[in-house]
N, C-alpha and C positions, 0 to 999 in steps of 0.2 A: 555627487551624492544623488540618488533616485528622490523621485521627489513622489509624495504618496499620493498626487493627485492621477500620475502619468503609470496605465496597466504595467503590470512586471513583464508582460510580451506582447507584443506587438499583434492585433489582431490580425488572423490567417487568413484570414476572407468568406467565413473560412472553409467552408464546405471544404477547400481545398484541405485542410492537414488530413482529413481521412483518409484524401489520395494522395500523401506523400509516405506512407507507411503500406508495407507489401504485407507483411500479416502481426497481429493483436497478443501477444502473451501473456497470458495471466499466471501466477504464481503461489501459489496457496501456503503461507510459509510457516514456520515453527518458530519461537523462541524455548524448545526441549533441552536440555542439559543432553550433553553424548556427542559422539561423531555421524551417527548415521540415523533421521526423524521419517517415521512412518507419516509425521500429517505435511509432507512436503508432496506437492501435485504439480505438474506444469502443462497446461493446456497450449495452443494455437490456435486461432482463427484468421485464415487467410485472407486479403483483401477482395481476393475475387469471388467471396461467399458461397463459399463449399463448408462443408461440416465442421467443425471445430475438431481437434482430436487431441488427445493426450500424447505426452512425451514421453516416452518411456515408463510406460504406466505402470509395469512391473515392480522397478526400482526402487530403490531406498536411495536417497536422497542425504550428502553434510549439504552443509551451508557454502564448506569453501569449495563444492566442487557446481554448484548452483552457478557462485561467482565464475568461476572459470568457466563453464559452460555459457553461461551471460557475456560477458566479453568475446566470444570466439564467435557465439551470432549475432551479435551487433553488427560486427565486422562483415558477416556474410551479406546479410541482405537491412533493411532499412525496418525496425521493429519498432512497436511501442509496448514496451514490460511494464508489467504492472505489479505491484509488489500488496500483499494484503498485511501492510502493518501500518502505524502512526512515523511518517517521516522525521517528525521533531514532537517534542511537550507541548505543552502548551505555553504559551510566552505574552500574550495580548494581558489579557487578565490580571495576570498581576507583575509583569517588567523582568519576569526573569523564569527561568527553567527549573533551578531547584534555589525558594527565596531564600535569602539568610546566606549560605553556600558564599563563600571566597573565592574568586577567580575559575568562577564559571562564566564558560563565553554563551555570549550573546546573538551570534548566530546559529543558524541549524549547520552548517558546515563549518563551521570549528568547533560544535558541541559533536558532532560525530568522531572529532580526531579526538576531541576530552575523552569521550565512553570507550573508545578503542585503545587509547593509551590505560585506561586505568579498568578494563573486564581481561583478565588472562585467560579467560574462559577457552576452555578447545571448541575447536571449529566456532569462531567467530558469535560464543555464546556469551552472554551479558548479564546472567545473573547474580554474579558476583558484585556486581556493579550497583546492584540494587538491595542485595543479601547485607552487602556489608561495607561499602563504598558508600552510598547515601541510604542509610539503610531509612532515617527517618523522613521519608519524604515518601514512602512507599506504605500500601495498606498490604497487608499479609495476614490479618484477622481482627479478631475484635478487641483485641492486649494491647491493639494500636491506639484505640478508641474511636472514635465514632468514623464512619466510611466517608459518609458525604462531607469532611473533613478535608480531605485527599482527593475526591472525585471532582476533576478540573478536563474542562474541553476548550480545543482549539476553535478559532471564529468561524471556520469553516465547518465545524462537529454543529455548532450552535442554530449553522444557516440549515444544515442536514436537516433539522429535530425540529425545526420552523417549517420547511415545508412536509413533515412527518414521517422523516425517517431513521428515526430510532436508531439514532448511535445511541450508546447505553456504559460503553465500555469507555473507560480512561485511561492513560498510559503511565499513571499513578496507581494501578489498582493490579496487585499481582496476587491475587486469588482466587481462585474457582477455575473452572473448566472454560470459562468464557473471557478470561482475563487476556489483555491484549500485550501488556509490558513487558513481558519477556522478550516476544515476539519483536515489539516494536525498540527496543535498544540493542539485539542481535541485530536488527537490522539497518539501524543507524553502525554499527560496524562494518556490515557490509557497502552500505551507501557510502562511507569514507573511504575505502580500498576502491568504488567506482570512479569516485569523484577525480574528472580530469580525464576523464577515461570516456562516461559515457554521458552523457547532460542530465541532468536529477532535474527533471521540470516540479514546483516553479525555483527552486533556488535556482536554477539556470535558465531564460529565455528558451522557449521550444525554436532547436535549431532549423534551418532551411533544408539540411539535409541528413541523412544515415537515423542514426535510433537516438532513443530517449527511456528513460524510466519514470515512472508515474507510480504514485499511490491508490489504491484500487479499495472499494469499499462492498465484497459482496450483495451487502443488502437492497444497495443503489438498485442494481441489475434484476433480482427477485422481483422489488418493488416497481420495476418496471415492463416487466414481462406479466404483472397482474399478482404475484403472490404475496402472500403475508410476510415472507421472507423467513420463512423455517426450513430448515437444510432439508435438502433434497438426497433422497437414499435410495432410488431405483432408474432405471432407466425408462420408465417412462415418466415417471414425473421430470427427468431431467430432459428428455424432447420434446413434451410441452413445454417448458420454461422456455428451450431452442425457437421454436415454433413462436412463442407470442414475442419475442428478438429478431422475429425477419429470418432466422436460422434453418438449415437444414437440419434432420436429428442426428444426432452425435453415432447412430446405430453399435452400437459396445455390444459387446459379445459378452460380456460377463456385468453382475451390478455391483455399480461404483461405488468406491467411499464416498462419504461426505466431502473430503479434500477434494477427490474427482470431478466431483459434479460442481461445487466452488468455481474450480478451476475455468471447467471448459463453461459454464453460465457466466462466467466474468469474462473470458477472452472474447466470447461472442457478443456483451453486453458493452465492451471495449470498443469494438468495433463499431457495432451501430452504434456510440453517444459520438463517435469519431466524427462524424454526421452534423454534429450540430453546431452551428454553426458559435456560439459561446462555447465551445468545450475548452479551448484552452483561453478564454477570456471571461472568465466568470465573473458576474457580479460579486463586489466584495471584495475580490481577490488586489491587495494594495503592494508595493514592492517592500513595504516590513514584514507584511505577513508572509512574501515569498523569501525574503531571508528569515526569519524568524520561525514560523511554523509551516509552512507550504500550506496545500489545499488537495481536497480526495478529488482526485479525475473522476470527473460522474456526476459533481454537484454545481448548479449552474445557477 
């Protein structure tokens, strides 16, 4: 048994993990009902500090074709993917994922195979899961009664908002434009079909060698390139953002969504926290929390 005195991975020295990774992915994801999501973005930032650029920018994006396209570059070269959702619930706080709930499991990788076995949702969507599987553990308006009810963060949300960066969003909270829940249980689906496949850092020590997936927190990257952290919607605010990241600018020929600019300010934002030398041994970070909730790559 892990003893929660001893980090969940082994410190990397570590300046070195940003040289064992050849380029930075960022993922800008959806939890949208359908087969094919317009707010699906996928940036690159290479190790040798050339421009960031997008993948197939054009595209229309499912989730299962993300996954299959995430496995096939794993394989090619040595990557660190970044995913922008909540990896697990929250679970410190009160001992359990959804409390009350009968044979729910207790880690974040057996709560990914619970949410995949029981969302039939097409392409790897999860709201059923939360519509009508747990439906009362979820906020979906005010007939629920009161929000801050419902609105629960992970110990890693809590370190964010201590050193002032406004995590805001819960993965209890599935209403408005800015709700994360969807998002974040589509994507414990997908994290379950990875799992065994590619390493989900921390529920898995960051390996010695090939790629890894991480949880990515846009606003980390914002808030450290100098901005307030309001989405960025043209191209030059998105090469200053590049620019205060040690970046070159992304130079687009067209201006971006919002997803775009997400994207490649996190891939590049990826890369330089790659740098520091706690990136994957943060303060805080205990081996319940990396079975139980993980932690956002970004907060140290």
């Amino acid at each position: 048994m892990l003893d929660d005195r001893t980090p969940s991975s082994p410190p990397q020295g570590e300046g070195g993990s940003a040289n064992r990774f050849s380029r930075f992915v960022a993922l800008d994801w959806s939890g949208a009902k359908g087969r094919r999501h317009k707010g699906i973005a996928i940036a690159e930032a290479r190790a040798d500090g050339s421009a960031p650029r997008l993948v197939r920018p054009r595209h229309v994006w499912s989730r299962a074709e993300v996954l299959r396209w995430l496995l096939r570059e794993a394989e090619r070269t040595p990557t660190l993917f970044g995913f922008d959702f909540s990896f697990a619930p929250p679970f410190a706080e009160r001992g359990a994922y959804l409390p009350g709930e009968v044979g729910v499991p207790e880690t974040a990788r057996a709560f990914w195979a619970y949410v995949d076995d029981r969302a039939p949702d097409e392409d790897l969507g999860a709201a059923s899961f939360l519509e009508q599987v747990h439906r009362p553990h979820f906020y979906f308006g005010i007939a629920d009664g009161v929000k801050a009810d419902f609105v629960r963060f992970r110990q890693c949300d809590a370190r964010l908002n201590a050193q002032g960066g406004r995590k805001t969003a819960s993965a209890y909270d599935a209403i408005g434009a800015a709700q994360v829940a969807k998002a974040s249980f589509a994507g414990m689906r997908l994290l379950h079909h990875l799992d065994g496949r590619v390493a989900v850092w921390p529920m898995d020590p960051l390996p010695p060698h090939g790629s890894a997936v991480v949880e990515i927190y846009t606003r980390i990257y914002l808030r450290n390139a100098g901005l307030p952290g309001t989405k960025l919607r043209t191209r030059a605010e998105l090469d200053r953002a590049l620019a205060a990241l040690g970046s070159p600018p992304a130079r687009l020929r067209f201006e971006p969504s919002d997803h775009q600019t997400d994207a490649l300010v996190t891939a590049a934002g990826m890369r330089a926290h790659a740098r520091e030398p706690r990136a994957f041994a943060p303060d805080g970070l205990t081996p319940t929390l990396a079975r139980t909730e993980g932690w956002t790559f970004g907060i140290v």
